[in-house]
N, C-alpha and C positions, 0 to 999 in steps of 0.2 A: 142490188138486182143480181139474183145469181144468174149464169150463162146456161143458154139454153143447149140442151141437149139434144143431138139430130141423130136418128137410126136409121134415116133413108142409103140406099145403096146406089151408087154411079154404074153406068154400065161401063164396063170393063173389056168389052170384044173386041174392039178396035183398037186398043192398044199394042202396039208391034217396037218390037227393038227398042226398048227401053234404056236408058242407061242406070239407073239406081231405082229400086223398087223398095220400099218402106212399107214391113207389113206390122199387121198385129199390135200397133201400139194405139193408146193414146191420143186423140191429138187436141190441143187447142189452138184452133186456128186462127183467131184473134181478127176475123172479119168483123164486119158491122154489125153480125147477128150473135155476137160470141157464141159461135158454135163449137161446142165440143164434140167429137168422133169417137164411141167407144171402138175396141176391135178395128181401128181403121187402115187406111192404106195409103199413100202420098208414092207418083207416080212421076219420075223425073228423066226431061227427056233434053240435049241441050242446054242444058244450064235452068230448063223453067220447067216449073212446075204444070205439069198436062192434068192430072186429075189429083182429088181429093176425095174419101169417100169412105162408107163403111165397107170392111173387107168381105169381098162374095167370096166364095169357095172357086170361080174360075180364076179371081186376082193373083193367085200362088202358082198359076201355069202360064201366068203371062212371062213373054222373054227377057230379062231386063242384064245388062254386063254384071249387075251388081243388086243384090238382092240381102237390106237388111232387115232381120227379126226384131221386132219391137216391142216381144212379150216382156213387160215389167217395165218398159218406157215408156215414157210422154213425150208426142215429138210438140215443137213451138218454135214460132219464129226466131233466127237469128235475134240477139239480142243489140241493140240498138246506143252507144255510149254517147253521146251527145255533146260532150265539151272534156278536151282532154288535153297533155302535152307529152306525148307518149315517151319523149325521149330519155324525160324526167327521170325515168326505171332508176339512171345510175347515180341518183339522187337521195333513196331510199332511204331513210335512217338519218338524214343528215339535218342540222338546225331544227331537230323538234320542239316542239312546246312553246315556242314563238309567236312573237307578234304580228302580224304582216308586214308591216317596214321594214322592222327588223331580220324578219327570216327573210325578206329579200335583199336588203341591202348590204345586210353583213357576211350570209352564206350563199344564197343560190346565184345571183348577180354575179360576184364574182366566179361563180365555178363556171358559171353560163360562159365568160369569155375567154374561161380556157378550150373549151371546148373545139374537138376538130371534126369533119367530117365525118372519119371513121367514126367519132366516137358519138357521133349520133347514129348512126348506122347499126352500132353495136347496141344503144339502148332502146331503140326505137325496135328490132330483131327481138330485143328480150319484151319488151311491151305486147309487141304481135301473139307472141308465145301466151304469155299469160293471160290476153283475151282468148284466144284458140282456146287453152285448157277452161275456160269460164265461160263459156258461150257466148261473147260477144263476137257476132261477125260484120260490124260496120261502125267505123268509131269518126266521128269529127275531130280535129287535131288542130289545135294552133301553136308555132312554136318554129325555128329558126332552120335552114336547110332541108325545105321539105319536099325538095327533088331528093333525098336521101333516105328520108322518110318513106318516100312513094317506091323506093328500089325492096328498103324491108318490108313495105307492105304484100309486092310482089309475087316476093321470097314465101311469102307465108302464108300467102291465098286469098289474105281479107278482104275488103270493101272499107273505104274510107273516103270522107272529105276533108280534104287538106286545106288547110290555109296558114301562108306563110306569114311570119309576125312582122311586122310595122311599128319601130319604135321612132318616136322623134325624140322625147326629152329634152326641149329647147337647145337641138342640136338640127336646125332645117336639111343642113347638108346630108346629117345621117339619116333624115325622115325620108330623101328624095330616093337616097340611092335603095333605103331599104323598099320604099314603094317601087323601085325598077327592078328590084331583085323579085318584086311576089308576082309583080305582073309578067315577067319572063317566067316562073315557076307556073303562072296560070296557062301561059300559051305551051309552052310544053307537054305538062303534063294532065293537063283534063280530058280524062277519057281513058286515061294510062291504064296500061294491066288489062285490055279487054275492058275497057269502061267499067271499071272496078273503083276507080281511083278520081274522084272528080277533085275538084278545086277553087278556095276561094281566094277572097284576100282579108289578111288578117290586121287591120289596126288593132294593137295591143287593149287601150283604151282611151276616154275623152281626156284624163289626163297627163296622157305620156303622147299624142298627139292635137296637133294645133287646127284649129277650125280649116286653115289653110288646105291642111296634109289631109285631113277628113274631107272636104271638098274633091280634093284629086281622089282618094279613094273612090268615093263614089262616082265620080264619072270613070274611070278606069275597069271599074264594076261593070258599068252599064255597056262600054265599049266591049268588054271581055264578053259580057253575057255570064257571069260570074255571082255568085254570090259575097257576101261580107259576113265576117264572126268576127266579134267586137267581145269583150268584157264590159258591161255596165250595171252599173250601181251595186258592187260587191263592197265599196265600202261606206259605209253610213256619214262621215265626215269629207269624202268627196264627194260624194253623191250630191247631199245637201247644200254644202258651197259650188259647187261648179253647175247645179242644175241640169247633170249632164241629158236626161231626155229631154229635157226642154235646147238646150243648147241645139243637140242635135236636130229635133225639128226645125227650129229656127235655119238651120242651114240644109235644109229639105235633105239631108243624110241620108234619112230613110224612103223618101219618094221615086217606087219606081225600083227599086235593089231590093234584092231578097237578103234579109239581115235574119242573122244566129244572133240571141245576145245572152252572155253566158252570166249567170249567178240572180240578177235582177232583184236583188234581197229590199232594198230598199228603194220601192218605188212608191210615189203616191195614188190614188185614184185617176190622178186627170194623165199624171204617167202611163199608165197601164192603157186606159183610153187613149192615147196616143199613140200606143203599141200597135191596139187594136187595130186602131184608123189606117194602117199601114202594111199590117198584115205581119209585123215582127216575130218571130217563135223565140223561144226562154228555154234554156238547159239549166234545168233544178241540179245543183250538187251538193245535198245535203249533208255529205260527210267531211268533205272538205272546208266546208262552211262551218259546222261543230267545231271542228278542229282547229281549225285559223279565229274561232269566238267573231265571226262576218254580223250574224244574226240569221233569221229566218226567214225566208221570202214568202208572202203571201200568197200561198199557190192557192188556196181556196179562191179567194178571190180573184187571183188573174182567170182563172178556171172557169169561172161565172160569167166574166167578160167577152170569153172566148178566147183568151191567148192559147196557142199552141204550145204547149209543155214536153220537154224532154227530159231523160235523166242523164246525168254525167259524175265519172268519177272522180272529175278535174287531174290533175298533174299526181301521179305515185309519188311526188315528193310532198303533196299536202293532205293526200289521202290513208293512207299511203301504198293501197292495192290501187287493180282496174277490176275488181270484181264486182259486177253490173249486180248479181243478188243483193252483196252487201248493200249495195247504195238504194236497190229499192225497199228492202226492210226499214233501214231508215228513214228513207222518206216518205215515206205512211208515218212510222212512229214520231218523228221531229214533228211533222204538221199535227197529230194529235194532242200531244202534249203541248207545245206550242198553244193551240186555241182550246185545250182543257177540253175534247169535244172528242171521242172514241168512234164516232162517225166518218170524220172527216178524212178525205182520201182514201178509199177503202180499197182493198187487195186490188178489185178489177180493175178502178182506175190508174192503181199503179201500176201496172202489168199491161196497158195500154200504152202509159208515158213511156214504159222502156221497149217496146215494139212498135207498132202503128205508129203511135204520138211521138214517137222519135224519130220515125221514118219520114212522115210529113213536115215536122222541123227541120229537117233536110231537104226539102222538098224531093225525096225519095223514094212516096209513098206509092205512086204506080208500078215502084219495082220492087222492093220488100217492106217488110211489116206485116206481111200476115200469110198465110200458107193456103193460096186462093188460084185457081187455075189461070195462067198467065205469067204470073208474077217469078221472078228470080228465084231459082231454088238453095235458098238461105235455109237452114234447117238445123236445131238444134235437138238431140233427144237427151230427155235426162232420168238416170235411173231411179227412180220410184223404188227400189226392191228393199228400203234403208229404213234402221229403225225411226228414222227423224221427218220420214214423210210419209207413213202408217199409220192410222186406218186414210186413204184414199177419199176422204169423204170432199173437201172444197180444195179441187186443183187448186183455184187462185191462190186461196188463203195460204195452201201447205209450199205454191212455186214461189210468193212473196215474204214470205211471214220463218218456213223452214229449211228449206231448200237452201243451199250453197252453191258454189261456182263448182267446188269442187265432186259435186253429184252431175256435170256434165259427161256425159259417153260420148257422144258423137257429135261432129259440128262437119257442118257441109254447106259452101260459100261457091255460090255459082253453078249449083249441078255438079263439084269436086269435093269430093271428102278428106277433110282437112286433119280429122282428127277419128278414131275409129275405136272404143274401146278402152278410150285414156291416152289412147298412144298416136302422138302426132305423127303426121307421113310428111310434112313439104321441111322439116328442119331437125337437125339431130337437139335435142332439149339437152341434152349435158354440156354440147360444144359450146350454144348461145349464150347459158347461165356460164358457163368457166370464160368465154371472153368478156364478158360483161361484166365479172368481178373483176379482171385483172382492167379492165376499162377504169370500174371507179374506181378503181382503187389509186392507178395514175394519176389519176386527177385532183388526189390529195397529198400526193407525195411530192 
């Protein structure tokens, strides 16, 4: 179904003291109607978006502090990463080509407990960056000190949901304190950065914690008012032996807690219906998946069911970018070849899971996901003027299919412009990247 195209025009007279005014571009606004705007206009006042609209000839004498040109742009919702371990950055390059055991048990594990503060601080800073230059402005995170996490996120303007990781590995002492570590991280920081920053809690997964520790989770959840981001069923041989959705049901896990559940590659039918039955949402990470040989999750069919779908670029260390285009090209082409079926997953749906459909996996969606009067002014514009997105004929096809992170110009997270031109304003890009090498580099020496 292609998106429909609207040339109606919003009245504009009422508009006074503006703070940023978007003219002249593009826009797909990724509402319910996919409405596209040619010549349009995005009117922002306080951090939310006041109008939407095609450009009148008065739009250009309204007052606004900041007024950008949008000829050769397409503006689009922030883009939306859905499961991720941002701090990962300084990880880069390291135990490729591995297995998953292996790559975690022989390389990342151990780097993991070298790790200090700072120097999550310093990777997490470089992660921010690299979403800013690729337009992702709201990533979901799981992963160890994520009050440090929430200070880079700060620093650099994004929108994120945090949740701090929950290891037990038949270690109860280390499950408890780590569970008091995420629920102290919950009560501080949700809401952090001007309600930019919310918070979950993170059990790792059903096999590195015990039905016990999954128990306290979730009433911990429920007290906090909090959600849960778990990893389930990313690998085919625990999956199957430990029955982890069924387990989970069986200890009402999911009743009642708003649960993220990241990879969900091998689930079965009555799995998926149990998802449903609860209201569960799934972060697709189709590159990270390729790459670690996970398998392929049945998104057609969770799709059909109803589950809630997002995309994610998982950890830079199995990815090994956070760049949201990469991953949605992908995940169109993995699901085609996958079911030998060139239908299946098509550009719009993709370009919904990494907007909208990621925003409501978060349960986010009344505040972005789509560039709709009310809503958070999350705004990315991307230049169009490139041999590789010429002739203009199907935005979707050419934002999913040709398009890169690095065709981003401008990224704008809260009504603040984060990025203008290529060139970041909240962090100097050479200091971030030179501490960040001299980071991992520590960590190997």
């Amino acid at each position: 179904m292609k998106p429909v195209v609207i040339v109606f025009q919003f009245k504009v007279s009422l508009l006074k003291d503006l703070d940023i005014l978007i003219h002249d571009c593009t826009i797909v606004t990724m509402d319910t109607k996919q409405t596209i705007i040619d010549q349009g206009f995005i009117a922002v006042k306080n951090g939310k978006i006041v109008n939407v609209g095609k450009r009148a000839s008065s739009a250009l004498s309204l007052k606004a502090k900041k007024k950008i040109r949008g000829t050769g742009k397409v503006a689009l919702p922030g883009l939306v990463n859905c499961h991720t371990h941002v701090p990962m950055t300084l990880f880069r390059g390291m135990a490729e080509d591995k297995p998953l055991e292996e790559w975690l048990k022989e390389t990342i594990w151990p780097l993991e407990a070298k790790l200090r503060p700072k120097d999550i601080y310093d990777g997490a800073l470089l992660g921010c960056l690299e979403m800013i230059k690729s337009g992702t402005t709201c990533f979901a995170d799981m992963y160890f000190h994520e009050e440090i996490v929430a200070k880079a996120v700060e620093k650099a303007g994004l929108r994120a949901v945090l949740a701090e990781g929950i290891i037990e590995a038949s270690d109860s002492a280390r499950g408890t304190k780590m569970l008091n570590d995420a629920i102290e991280v919950a009560e501080k920081f949700d809401g952090y950065a001007n309600g930019r920053v919310r918070v979950r809690l993170g059990p790792h997964a059903v096999y590195s914690c015990s039905s016990s520790l999954l128990r306290k989770v979730r009433e911990s959840a429920l007290k906090l008012n909090v959600g849960v981001h778990i990893h389930l069923a990313e690998s085919m041989e625990k999956a199957k032996s430990l029955g982890e959705v069924a387990l989970l049901e069986n200890i009402n896990f999911f009743t009642g807690v708003n649960v993220l559940a990241a990879h969900c590659i091998h689930l079965s039918k009555e799995d998926m219906r149990t998802l449903v039955k609860h209201g569960v949402t799934a972060a697709y990470n189709p590159v990270a998946n390729m790459k670690l040989a996970m398998g392929v999750p049945k998104i057609s069919d969770m799709l059909k069911l109803g589950i809630i779908i997002g995309i994610g670029t998982d950890g830079p260390a199995s990815n090994n970018t956070l760049d949201m285009f990469e991953s949605m090209k992908a995940a169109a082409l993995l699901q085609k070849v996958f079911s030998l079926n060139p239908t299946v997953l098509p550009a719009e749906t993709v370009l919904k899971m990494a907007t909208i459909q990621g925003a409501r996996a978060l349960g986010l969606q009344q505040s972005i996901g789509s560039l709709e009067v009310g809503k958070r002014a999350d705004i990315i514009l991307l230049d169009f003027d490139k041999p590789h997105l010429t002739p203009k004929r199907n935005l979707c096809a050419n934002i999913v299919y040709s398009a890169h992170g690095s065709d981003v110009d401008t990224v704008i997270v809260d009504g603040r412009v984060l990025m203008e031109k290529q060139k970041v304003n909240t962090m100097n890009e050479s200091e971030v990247m030179q501490q960040a090498k001299r980071t991992a580099l520590d960590l190997v020496t």
